[in-house]
PyMOL CGO cylinders between C-alpha atoms (Angstrom):
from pymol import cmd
from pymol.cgo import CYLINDER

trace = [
    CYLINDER, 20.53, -26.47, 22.13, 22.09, -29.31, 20.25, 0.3, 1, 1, 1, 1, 1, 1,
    CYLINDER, 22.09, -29.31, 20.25, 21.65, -28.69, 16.28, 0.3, 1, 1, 1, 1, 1, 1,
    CYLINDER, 21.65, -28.69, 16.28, 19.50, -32.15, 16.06, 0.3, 1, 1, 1, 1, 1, 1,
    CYLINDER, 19.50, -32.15, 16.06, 16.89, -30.82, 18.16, 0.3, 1, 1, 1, 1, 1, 1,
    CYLINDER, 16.89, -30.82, 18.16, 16.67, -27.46, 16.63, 0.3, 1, 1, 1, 1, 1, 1,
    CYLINDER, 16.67, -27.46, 16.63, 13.27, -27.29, 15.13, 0.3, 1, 1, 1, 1, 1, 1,
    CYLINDER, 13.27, -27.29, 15.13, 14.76, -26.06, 11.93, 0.3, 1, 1, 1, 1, 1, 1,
    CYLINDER, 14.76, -26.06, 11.93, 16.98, -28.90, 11.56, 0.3, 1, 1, 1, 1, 1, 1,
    CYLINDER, 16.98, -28.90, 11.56, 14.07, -31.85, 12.88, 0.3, 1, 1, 1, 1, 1, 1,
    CYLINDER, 14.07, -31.85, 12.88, 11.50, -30.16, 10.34, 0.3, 1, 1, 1, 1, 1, 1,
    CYLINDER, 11.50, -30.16, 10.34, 13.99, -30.09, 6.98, 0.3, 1, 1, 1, 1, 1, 1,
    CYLINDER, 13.99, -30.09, 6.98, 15.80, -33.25, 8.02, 0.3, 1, 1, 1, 1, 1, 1,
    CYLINDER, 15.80, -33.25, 8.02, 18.70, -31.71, 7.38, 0.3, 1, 1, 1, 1, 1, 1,
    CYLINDER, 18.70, -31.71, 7.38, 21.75, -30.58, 9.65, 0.3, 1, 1, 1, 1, 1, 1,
    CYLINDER, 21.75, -30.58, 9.65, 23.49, -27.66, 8.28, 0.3, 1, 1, 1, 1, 1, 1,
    CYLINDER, 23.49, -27.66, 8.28, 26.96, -27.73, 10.32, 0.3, 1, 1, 1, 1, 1, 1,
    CYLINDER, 26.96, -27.73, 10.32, 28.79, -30.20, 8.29, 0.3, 1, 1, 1, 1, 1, 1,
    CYLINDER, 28.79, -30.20, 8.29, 27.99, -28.81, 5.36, 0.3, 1, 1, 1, 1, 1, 1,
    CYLINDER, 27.99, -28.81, 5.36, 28.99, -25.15, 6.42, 0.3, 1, 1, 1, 1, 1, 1,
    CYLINDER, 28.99, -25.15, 6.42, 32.32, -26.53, 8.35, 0.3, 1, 1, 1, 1, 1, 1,
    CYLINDER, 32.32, -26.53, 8.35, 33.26, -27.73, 4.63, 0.3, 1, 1, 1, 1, 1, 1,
    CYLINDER, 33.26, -27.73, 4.63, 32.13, -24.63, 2.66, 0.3, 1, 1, 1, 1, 1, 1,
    CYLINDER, 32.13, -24.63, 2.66, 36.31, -22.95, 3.12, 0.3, 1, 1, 1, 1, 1, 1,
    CYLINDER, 36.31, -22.95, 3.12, 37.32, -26.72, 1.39, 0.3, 1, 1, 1, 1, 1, 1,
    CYLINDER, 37.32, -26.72, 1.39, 34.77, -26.06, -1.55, 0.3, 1, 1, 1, 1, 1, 1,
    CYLINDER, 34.77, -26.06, -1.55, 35.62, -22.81, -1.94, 0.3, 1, 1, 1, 1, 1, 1,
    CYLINDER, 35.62, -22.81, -1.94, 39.91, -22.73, -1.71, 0.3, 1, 1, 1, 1, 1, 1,
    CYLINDER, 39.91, -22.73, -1.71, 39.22, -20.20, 0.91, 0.3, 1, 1, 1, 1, 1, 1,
    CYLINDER, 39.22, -20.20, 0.91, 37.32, -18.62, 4.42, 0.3, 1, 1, 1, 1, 1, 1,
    CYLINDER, 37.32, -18.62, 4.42, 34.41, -16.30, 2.80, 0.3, 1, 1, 1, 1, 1, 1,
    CYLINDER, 34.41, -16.30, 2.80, 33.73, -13.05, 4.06, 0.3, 1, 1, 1, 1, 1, 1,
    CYLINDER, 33.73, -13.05, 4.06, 31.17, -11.44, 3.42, 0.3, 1, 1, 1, 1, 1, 1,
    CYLINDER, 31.17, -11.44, 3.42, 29.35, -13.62, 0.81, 0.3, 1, 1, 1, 1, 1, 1,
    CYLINDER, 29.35, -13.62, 0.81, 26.74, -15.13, -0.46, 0.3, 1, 1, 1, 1, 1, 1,
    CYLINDER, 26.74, -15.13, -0.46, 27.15, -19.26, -0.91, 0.3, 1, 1, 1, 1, 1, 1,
    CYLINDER, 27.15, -19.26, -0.91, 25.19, -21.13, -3.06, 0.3, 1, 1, 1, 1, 1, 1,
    CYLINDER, 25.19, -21.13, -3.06, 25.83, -24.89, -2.42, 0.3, 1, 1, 1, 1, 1, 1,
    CYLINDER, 25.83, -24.89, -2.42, 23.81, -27.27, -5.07, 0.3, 1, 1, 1, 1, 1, 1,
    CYLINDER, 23.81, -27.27, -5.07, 23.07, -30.64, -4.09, 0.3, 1, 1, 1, 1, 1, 1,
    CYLINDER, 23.07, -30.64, -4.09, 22.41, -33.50, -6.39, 0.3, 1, 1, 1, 1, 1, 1,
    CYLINDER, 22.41, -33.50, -6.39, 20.17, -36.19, -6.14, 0.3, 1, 1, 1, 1, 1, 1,
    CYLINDER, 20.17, -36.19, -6.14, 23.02, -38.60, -4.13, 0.3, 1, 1, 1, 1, 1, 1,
    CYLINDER, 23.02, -38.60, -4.13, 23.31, -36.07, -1.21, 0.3, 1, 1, 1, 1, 1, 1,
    CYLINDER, 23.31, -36.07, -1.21, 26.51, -34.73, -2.73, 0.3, 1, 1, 1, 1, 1, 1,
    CYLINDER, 26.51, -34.73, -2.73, 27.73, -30.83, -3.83, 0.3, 1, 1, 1, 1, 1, 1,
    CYLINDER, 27.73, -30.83, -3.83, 27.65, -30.70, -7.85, 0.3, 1, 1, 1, 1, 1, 1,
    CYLINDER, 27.65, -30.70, -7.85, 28.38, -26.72, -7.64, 0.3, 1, 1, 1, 1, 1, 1,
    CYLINDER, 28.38, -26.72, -7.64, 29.40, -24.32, -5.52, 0.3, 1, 1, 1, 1, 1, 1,
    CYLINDER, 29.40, -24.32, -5.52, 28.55, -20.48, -6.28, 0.3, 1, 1, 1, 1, 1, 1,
    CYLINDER, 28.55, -20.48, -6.28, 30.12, -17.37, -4.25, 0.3, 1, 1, 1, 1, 1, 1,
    CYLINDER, 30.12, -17.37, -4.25, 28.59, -14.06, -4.71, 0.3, 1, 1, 1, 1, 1, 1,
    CYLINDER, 28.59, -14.06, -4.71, 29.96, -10.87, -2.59, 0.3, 1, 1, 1, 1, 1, 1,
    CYLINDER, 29.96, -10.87, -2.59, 27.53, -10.04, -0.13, 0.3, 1, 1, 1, 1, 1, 1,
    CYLINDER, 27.53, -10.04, -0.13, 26.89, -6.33, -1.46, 0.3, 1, 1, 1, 1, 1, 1,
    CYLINDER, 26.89, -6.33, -1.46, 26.34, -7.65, -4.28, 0.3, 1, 1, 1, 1, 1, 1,
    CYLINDER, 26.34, -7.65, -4.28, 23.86, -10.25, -3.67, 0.3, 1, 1, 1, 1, 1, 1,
    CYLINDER, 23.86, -10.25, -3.67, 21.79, -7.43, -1.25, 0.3, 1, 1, 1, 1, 1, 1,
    CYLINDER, 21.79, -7.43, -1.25, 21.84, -4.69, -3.28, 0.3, 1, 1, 1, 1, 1, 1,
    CYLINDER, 21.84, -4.69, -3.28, 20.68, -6.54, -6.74, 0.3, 1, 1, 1, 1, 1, 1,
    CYLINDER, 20.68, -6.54, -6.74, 18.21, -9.62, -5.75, 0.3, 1, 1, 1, 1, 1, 1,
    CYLINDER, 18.21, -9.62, -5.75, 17.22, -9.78, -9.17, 0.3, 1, 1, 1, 1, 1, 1,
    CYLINDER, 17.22, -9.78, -9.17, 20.45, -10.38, -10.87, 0.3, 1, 1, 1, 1, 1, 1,
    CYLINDER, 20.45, -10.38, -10.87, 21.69, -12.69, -7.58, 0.3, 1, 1, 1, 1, 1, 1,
    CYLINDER, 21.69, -12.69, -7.58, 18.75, -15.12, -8.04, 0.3, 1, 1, 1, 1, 1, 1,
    CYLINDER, 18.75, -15.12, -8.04, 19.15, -14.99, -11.86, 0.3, 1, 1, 1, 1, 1, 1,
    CYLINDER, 19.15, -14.99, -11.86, 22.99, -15.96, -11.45, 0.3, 1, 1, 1, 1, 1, 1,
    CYLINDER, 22.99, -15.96, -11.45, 21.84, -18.83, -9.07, 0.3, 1, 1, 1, 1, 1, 1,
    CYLINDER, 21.84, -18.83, -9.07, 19.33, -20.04, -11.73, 0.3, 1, 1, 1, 1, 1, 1,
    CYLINDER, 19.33, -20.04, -11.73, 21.56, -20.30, -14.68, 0.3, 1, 1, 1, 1, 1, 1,
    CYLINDER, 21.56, -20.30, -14.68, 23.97, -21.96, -12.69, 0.3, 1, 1, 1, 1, 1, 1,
    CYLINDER, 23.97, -21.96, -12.69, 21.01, -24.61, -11.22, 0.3, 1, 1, 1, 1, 1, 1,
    CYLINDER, 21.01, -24.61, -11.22, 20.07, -25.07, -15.28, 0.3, 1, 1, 1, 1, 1, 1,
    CYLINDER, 20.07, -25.07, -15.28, 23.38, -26.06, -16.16, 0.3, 1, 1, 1, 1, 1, 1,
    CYLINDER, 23.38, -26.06, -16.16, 24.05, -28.81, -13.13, 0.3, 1, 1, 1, 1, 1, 1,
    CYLINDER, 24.05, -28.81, -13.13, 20.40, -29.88, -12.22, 0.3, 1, 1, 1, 1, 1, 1,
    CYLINDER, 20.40, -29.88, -12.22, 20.59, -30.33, -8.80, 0.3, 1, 1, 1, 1, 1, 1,
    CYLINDER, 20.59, -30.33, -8.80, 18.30, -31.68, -6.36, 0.3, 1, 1, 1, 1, 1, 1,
    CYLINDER, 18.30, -31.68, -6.36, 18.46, -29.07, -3.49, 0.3, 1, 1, 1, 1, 1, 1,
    CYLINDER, 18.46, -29.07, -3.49, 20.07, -25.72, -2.98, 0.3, 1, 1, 1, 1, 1, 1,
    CYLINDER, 20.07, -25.72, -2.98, 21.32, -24.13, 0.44, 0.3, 1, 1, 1, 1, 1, 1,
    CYLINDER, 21.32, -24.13, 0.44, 22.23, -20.48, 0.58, 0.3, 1, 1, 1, 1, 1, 1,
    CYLINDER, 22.23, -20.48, 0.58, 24.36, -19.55, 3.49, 0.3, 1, 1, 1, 1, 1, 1,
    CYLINDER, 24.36, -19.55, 3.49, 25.25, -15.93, 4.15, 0.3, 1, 1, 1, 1, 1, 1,
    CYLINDER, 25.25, -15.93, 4.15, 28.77, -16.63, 5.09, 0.3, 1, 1, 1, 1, 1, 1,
    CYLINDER, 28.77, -16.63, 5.09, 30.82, -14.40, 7.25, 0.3, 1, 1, 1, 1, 1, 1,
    CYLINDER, 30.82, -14.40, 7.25, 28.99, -11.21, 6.98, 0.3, 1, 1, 1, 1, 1, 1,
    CYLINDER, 28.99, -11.21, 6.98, 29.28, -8.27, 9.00, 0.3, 1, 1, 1, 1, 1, 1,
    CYLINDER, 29.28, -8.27, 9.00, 25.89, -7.06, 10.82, 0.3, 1, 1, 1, 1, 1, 1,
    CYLINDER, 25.89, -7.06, 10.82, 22.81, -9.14, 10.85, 0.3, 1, 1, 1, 1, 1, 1,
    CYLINDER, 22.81, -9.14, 10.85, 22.38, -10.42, 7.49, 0.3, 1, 1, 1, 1, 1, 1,
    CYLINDER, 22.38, -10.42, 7.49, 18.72, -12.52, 8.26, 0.3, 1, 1, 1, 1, 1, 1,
    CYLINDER, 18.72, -12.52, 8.26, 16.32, -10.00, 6.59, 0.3, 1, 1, 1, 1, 1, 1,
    CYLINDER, 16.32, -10.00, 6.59, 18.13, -9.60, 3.46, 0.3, 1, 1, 1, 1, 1, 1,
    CYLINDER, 18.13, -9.60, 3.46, 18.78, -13.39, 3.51, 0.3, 1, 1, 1, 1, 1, 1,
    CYLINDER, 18.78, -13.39, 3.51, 15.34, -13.98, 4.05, 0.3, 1, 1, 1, 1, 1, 1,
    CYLINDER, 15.34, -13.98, 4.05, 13.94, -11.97, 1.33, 0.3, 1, 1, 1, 1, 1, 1,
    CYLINDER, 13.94, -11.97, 1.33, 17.00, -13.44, -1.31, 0.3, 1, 1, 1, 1, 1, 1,
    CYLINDER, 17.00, -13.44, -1.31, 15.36, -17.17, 0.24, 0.3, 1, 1, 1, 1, 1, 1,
    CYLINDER, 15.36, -17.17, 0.24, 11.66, -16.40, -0.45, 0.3, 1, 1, 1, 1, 1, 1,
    CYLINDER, 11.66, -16.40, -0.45, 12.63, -14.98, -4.23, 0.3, 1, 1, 1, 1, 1, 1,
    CYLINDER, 12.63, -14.98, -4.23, 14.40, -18.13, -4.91, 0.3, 1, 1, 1, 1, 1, 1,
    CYLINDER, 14.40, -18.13, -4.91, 11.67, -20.22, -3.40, 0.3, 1, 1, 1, 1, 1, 1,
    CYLINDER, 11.67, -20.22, -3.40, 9.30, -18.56, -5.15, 0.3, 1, 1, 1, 1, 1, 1,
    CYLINDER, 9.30, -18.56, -5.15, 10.93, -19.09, -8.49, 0.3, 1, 1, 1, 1, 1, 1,
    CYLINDER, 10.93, -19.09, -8.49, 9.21, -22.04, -10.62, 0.3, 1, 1, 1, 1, 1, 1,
    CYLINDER, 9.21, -22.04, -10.62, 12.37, -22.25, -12.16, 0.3, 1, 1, 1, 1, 1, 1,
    CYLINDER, 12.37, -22.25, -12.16, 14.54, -23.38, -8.69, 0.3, 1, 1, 1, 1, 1, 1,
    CYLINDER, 14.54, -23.38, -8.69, 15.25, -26.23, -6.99, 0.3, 1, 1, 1, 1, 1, 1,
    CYLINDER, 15.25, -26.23, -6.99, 13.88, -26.96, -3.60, 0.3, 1, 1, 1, 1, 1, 1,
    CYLINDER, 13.88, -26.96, -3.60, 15.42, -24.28, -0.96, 0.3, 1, 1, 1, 1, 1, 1,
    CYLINDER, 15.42, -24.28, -0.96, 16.76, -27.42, 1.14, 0.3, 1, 1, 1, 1, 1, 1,
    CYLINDER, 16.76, -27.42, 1.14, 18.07, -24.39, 4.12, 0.3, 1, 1, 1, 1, 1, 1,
    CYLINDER, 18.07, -24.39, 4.12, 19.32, -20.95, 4.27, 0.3, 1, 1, 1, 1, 1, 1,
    CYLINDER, 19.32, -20.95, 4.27, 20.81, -19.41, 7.15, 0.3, 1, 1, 1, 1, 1, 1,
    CYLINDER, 20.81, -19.41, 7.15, 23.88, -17.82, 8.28, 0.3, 1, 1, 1, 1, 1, 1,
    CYLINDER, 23.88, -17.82, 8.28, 27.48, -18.72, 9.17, 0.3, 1, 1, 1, 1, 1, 1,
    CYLINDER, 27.48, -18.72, 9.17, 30.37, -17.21, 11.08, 0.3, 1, 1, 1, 1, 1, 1,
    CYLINDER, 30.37, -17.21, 11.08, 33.47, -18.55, 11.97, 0.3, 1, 1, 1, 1, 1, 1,
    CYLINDER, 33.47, -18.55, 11.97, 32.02, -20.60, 15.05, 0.3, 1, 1, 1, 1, 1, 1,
    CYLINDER, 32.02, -20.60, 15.05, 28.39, -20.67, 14.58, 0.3, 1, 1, 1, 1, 1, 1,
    CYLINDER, 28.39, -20.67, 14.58, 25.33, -21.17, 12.18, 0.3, 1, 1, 1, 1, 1, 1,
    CYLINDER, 25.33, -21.17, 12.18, 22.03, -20.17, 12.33, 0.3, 1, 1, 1, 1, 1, 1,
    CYLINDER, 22.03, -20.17, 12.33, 19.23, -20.93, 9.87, 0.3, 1, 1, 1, 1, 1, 1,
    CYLINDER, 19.23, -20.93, 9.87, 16.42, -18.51, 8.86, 0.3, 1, 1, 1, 1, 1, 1,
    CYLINDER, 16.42, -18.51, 8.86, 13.50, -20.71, 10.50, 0.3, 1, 1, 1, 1, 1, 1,
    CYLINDER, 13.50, -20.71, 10.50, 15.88, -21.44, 13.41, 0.3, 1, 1, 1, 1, 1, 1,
    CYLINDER, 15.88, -21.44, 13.41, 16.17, -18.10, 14.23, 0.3, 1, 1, 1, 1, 1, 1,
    CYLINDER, 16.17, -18.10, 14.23, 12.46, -17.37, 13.68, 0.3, 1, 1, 1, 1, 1, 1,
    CYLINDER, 12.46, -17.37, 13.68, 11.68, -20.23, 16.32, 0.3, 1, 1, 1, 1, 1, 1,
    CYLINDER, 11.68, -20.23, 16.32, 14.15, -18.76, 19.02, 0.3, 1, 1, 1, 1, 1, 1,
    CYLINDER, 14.15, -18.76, 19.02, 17.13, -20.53, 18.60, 0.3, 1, 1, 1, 1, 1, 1,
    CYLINDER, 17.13, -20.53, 18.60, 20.23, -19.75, 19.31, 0.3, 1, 1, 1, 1, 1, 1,
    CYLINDER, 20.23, -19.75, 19.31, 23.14, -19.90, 17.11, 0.3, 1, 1, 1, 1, 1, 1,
    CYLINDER, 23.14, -19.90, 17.11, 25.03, -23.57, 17.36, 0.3, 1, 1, 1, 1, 1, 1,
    CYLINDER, 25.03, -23.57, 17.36, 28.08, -23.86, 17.23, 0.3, 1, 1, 1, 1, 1, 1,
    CYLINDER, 28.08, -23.86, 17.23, 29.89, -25.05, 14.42, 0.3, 1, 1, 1, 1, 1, 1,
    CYLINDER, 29.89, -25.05, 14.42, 31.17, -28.84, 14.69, 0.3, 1, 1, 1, 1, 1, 1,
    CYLINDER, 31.17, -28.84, 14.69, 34.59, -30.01, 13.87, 0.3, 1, 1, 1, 1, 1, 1,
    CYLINDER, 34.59, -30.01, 13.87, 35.79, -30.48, 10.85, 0.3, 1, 1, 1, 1, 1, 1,
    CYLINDER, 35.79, -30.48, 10.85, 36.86, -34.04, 12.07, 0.3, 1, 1, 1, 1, 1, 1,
    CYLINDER, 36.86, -34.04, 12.07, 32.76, -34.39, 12.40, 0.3, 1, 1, 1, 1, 1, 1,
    CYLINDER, 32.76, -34.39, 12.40, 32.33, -33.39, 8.48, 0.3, 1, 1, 1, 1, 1, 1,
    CYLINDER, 32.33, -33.39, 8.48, 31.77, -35.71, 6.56, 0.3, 1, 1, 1, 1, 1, 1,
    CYLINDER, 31.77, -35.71, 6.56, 32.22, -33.36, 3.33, 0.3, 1, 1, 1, 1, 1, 1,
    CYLINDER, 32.22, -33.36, 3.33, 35.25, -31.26, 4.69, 0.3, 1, 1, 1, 1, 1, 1,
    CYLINDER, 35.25, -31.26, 4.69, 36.74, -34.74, 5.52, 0.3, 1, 1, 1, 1, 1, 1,
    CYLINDER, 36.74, -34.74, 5.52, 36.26, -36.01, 1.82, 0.3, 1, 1, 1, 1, 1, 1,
    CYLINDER, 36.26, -36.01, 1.82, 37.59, -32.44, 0.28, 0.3, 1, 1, 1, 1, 1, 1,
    CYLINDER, 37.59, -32.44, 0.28, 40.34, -33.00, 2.74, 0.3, 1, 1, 1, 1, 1, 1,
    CYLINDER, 40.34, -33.00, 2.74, 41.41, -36.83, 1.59, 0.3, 1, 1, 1, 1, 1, 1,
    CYLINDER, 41.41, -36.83, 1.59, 40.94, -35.09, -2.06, 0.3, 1, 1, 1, 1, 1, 1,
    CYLINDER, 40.94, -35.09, -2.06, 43.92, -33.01, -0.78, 0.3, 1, 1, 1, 1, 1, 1,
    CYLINDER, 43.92, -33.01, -0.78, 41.90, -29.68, -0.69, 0.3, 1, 1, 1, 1, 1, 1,
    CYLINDER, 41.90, -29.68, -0.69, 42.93, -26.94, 2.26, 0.3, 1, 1, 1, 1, 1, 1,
    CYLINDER, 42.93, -26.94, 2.26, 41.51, -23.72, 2.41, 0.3, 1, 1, 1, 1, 1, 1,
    CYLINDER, 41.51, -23.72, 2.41, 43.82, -20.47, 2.52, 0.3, 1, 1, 1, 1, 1, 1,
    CYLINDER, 43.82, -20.47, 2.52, 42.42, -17.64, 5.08, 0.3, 1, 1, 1, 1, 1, 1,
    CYLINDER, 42.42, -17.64, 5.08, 41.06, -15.06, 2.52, 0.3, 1, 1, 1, 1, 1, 1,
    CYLINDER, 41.06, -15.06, 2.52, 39.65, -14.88, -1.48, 0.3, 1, 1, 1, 1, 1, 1,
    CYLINDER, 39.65, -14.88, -1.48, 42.77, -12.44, -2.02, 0.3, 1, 1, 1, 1, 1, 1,
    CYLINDER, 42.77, -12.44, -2.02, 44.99, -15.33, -1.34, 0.3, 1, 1, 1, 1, 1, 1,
    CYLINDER, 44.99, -15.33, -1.34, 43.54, -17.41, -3.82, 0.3, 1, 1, 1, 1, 1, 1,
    CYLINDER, 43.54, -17.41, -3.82, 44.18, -14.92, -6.57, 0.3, 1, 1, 1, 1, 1, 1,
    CYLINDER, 44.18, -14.92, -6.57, 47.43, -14.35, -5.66, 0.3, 1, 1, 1, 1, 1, 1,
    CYLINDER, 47.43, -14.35, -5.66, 48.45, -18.16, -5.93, 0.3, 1, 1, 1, 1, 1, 1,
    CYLINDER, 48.45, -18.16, -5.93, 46.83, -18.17, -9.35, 0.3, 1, 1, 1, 1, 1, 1,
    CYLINDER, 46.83, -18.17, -9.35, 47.93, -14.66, -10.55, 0.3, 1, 1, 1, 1, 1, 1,
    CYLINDER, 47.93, -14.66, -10.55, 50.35, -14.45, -13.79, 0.3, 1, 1, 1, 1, 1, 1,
    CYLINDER, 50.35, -14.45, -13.79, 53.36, -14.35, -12.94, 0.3, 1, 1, 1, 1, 1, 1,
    CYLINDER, 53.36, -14.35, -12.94, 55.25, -10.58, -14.07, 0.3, 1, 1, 1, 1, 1, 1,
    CYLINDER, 55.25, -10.58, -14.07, 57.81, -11.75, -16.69, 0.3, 1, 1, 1, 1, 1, 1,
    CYLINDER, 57.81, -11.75, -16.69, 56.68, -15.13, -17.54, 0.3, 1, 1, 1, 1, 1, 1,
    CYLINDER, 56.68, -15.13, -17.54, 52.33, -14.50, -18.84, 0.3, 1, 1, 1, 1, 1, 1,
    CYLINDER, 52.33, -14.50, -18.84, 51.46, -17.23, -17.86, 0.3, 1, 1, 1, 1, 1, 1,
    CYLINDER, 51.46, -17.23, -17.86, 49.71, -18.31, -14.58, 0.3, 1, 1, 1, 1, 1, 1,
    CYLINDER, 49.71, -18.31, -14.58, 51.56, -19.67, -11.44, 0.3, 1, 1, 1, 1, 1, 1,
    CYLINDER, 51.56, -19.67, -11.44, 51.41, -22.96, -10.94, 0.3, 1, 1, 1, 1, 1, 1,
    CYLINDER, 51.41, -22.96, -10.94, 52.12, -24.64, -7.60, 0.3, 1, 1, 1, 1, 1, 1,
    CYLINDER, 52.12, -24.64, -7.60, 54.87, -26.83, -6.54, 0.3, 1, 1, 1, 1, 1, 1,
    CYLINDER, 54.87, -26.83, -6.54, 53.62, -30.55, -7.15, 0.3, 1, 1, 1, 1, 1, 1,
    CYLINDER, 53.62, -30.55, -7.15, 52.34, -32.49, -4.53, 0.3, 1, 1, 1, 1, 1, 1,
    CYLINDER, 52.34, -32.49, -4.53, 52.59, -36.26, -5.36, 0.3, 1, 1, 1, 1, 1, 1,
    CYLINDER, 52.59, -36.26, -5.36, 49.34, -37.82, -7.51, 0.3, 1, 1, 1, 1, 1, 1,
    CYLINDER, 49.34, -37.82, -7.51, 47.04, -34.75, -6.83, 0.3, 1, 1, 1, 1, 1, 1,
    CYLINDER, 47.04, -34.75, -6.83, 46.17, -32.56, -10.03, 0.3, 1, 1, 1, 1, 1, 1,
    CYLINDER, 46.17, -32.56, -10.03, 47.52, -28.57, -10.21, 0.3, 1, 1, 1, 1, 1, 1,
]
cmd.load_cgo(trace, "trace")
């Protein structure tokens, strides 16, 4: 089934897949077994990105949906989209119950989608509730947000762990590790 006539994505207006293909961009790296909390501003674009492990996140709602809601008080944003990205085992029912706290919190910002991501595919919660299959992921080429990150000179490295070790102090010198420059872009 092609994502644009999934009834998830034809009721919310919203396709996921771009979004999800350009999560590793936002994020420096591939997450495993985590919790993503993209915010959305007014203009359609990402004004924060949030990563919680996925243990984490399961095993203490509370203190996941309070983490999400200080965040969402500090940027405003219009929309939120939780994605349960890269985890091991079927992660809909806890999803589902971490999506119904946070859309039942007065606090929150509309729950624009929440679903789940692998490598390949997405799935969101109502998707799957309707029958759908998973669809596959598009290209990042078809990503409007990856391609942006991308121009912006971002490029994701395979795993969190690789992240910290670019940024790590360095042994002798205290201080972190900066990277080599690469023309106008910022360290």
């Amino acid at each position: 089934m092609n994502p644009h006539s999934c009834p998830d994505v034809r009721a919310t207006g919203f396709d996921p897949g771009p979004l999800v293909v350009a999560i590793p961009y936002l994020m420096g790296f591939h997450p495993q077994d985590s919790l993503v909390a993209v915010m959305i501003g007014d203009d359609q674009r990402v004004v924060l990105t949030l990563r919680l492990d996925w243990a984490a996140a399961t095993t203490h709602p509370s203190a996941t949906m309070a983490a999400i809601q200080q965040r969402c008080a500090a940027v405003d944003p219009a929309a939120v989209v939780l994605v349960a990205a890269g985890c091991s085992g079927d992660p809909t029912d806890p999803l589902g119950q971490l999506a119904a706290s946070f859309a039942a919190s007065g606090e929150s910002p509309r729950l624009l989608w929440a679903g789940h991501a692998t490598a390949k595919s997405w799935i969101g919660l109502s998707c799957a509730a309707a029958g759908c299959a998973a669809h596959p992921l598009p290209t990042v080429a078809a990503s409007e947000p990856a391609l942006q990150l991308i121009v912006a000179g971002a490029a994701p490295l395979p795993r969190r762990a690789d992240v910290v070790a670019e940024v790590q102090s360095g042994p002798d010198s205290g201080s972190i590790r900066v990277p080599s420059s690469s023309g106008d872009r910022e360290v």
